[in-house]
C-alpha positions in Angstrom: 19.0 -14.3 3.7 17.5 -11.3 5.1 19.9 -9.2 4.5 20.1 -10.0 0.6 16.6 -9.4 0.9 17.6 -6.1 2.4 19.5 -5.2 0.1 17.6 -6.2 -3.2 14.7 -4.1 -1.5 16.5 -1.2 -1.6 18.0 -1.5 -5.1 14.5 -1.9 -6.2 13.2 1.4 -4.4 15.9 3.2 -5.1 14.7 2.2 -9.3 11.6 2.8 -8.7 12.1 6.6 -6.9 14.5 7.4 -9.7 11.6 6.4 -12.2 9.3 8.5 -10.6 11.8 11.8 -10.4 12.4 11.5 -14.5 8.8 11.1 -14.9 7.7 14.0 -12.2 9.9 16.1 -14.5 8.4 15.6 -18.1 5.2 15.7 -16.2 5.7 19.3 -15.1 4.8 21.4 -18.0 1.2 19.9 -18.0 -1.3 21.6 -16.6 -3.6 19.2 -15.2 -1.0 16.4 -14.5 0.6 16.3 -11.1 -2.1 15.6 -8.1 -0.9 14.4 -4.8 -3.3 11.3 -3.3 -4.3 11.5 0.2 -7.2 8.2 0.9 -8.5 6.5 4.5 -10.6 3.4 4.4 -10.0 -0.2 4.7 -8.3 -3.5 3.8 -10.3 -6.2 3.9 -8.1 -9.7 3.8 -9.5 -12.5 2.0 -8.7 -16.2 1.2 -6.5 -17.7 4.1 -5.1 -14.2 5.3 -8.5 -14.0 6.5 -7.8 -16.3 8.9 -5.4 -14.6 10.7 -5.7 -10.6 9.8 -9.0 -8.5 10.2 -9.9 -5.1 8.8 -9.0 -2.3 10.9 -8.8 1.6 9.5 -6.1 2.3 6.4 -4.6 5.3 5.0 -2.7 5.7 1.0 -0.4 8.5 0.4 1.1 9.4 -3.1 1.0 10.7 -6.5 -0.4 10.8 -9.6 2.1 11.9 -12.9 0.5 12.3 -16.1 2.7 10.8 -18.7 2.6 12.4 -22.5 -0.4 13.7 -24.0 -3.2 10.9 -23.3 -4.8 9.3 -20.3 -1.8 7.4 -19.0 0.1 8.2 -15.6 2.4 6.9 -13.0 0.6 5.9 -10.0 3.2 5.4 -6.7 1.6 5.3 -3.2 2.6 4.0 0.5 0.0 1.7 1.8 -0.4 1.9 5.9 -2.9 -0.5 7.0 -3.8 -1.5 9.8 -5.1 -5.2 10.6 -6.4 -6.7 13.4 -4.1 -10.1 14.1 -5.1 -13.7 15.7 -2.0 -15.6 15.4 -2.9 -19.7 14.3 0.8 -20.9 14.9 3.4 -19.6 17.5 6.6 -18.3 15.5 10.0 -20.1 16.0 11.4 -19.5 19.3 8.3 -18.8 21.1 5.2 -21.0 22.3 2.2 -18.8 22.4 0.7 -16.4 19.6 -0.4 -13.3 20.0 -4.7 -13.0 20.0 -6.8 -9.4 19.5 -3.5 -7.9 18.1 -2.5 -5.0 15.7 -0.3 -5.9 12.3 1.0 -2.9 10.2 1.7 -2.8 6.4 4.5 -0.3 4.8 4.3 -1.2 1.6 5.0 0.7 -1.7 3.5 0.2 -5.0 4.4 1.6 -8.4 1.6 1.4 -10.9 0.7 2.8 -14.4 -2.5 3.8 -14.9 -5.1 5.1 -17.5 -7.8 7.6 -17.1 -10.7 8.5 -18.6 -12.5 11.4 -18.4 -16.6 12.4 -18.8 -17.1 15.5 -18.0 -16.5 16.2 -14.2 -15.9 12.8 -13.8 -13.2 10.3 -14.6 -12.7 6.5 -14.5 -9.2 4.8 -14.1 -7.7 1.9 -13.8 -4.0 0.9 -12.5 -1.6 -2.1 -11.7 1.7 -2.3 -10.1 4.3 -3.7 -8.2 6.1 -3.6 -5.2 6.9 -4.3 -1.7 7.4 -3.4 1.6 7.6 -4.8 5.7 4.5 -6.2 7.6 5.4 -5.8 11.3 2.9 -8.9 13.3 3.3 -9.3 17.1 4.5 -11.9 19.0 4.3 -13.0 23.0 7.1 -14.6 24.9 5.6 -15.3 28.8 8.1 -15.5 31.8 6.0 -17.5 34.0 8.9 -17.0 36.9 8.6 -12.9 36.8 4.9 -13.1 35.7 5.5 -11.1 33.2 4.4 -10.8 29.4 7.0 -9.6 26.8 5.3 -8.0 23.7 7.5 -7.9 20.2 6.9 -7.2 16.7 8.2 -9.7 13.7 9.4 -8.2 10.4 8.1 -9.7 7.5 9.6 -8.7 3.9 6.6 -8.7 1.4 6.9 -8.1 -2.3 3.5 -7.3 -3.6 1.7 -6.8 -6.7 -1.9 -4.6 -6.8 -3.8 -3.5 -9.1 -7.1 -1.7 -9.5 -9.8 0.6 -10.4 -11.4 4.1 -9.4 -13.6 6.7 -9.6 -13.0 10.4 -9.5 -15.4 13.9 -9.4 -13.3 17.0 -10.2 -14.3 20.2 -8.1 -11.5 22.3 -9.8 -8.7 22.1 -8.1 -9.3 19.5 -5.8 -10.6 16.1 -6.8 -12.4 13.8 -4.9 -12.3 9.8 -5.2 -13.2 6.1 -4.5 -10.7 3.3 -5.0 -11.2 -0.4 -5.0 -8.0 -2.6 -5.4 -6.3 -6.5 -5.0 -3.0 -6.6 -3.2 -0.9 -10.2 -3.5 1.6 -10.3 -1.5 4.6 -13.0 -2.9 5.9 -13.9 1.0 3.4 -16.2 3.6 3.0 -15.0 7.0 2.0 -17.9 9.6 1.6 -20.1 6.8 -0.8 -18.3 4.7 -0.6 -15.8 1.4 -1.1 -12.1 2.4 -3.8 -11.2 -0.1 -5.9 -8.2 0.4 -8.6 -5.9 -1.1 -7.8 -2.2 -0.3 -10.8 -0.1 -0.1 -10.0 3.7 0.0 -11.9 7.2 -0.1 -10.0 10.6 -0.1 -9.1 13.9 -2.3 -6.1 14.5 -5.0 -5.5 17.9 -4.8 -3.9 19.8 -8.5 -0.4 20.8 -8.1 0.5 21.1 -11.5 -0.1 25.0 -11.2 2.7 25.1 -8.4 5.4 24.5 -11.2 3.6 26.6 -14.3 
C-alpha cells in the first residue's frame, strides 16, 4: 500500500514540477513576475492535532510566477515545520510513545493566487494542493540492555492549504506576512493533521535576471 502511495506521489510531483517549468517560461518576459519566497515563523496545530503536535519554529521556500497580464500567479512552496510531539497512542509494534519530541513536515503545495496591488503594497490570496511525508518519533525500550532505541515513522500526507497575505514592495525586494489553513487528508495517531501556518520573510525580483 505504501508503495502505490509511493508511486502516485511521485506521478503527482512530477505534474506538478512540469506545470511549474511551462508556467516559469511564459512568465519570463514580464518584468515584475518571477519572485523567489523565502518566510520563517510558525505552525500552529488546531482541532485534535493539537493534541498531539505543538508549535515549534517553521520555514517556506518557493516561488511566485505571474501568469498573463492580471493579478493571477502560480504559487509552489516546500513547507518545513517543525512541531513539538506528545504521542497519545503507541504505534503498532511498539508499547511506549514518544513525550517532548520533534515531528517534521516536507510538504509541497501548488497554489494559484491573485494579487492586488495599492501602491507599495499588495494583498493576495492563494489555495492549493498537495502533499508530502511527516516523519514522528517513536521509542522501543530494551529493558535487558537498558537501553532506549529512538526511530522516526513516515507518514504520507496529501494536503490542501490555502490562504491570504500582505506584501510592502521596497523595489527589488519585497517584504511579507502570510497567514494560511493546511488539511492534511491522512490521520496520524488517530487524529486529522490540520494546521495554521504563520509565516514572515522577503520575495526578492528575479524577473530582471532573464530580461
Amino acid at each position: 500500500m505504501l508503495l502505490r502511495k509511493d508511486i502516485s506521489m511521485g506521478r503527482f510531483f512530477a505534474f506538478l514540477i512540469i506545470l511549474t517549468l511551462n508556467s516559469a517560461a511564459r512568465a519570463q518576459t514580464r518584468t515584475d513576475k518571477l519572485y523567489t519566497v523565502s518566510g520563517i515563523g510558525t505552525s500552529m496545530p488546531v482541532g485534535d492535532a493539537s493534541d498531539v503536535f505543538g508549535p515549534k519554529i517553521s520555514t517556506t521556500l518557493g516561488l511566485n510566477l505571474g501568469l498573463g497580464n492580471g493579478g493571477l500567479f502560480l504559487y509552489p512552496k516546500i513547507s518545513l515545520h517543525a512541531l513539538s510531539y506528545r504521542g497519545k497512542q503507541p504505534d503498532e509494534g511498539f508499547i511506549h510513545t514518544a513525550q517532548v519530541g520533534r515531528a517534521t513536515t516536507y510538504l509541497l503545495n501548488v497554489g494559484l493566487g491573485y494579487r492586488k496591488m495599492v501602491g507599495k503594497f499588495a494583498f493576495y490570496g492563494f489555495a492549493g494542493a498537495g502533499g508530502g511525508y511527516i516523519l514522528t518519533p517513536r521509542v522501543q525500550v530494551n529493558n535487558a540492555a537498558l537501553q532506549v532505541e529512538l526511530s522516526n515513522q513516515t507518514h504520507f500526507m496529501p494536503i490542501a492549504e490555502g490562504g491570504a497575505g500582505v506584501e510592502f514592495s521596497l523595489g527589488g525586494l519585497v517584504i511579507f506576512t502570510e497567514a494560511s489553513y493546511m488539511n492534511g487528508f491522512e490521520k496520524i495517531q488517530n487524529r486529522n493533521f490540520t494546521t495554521v501556518p504563520l509565516t514572515f520573510g522577503i520575495k526578492p525580483n528575479l524577473s530582471k535576471l532573464f530580461n
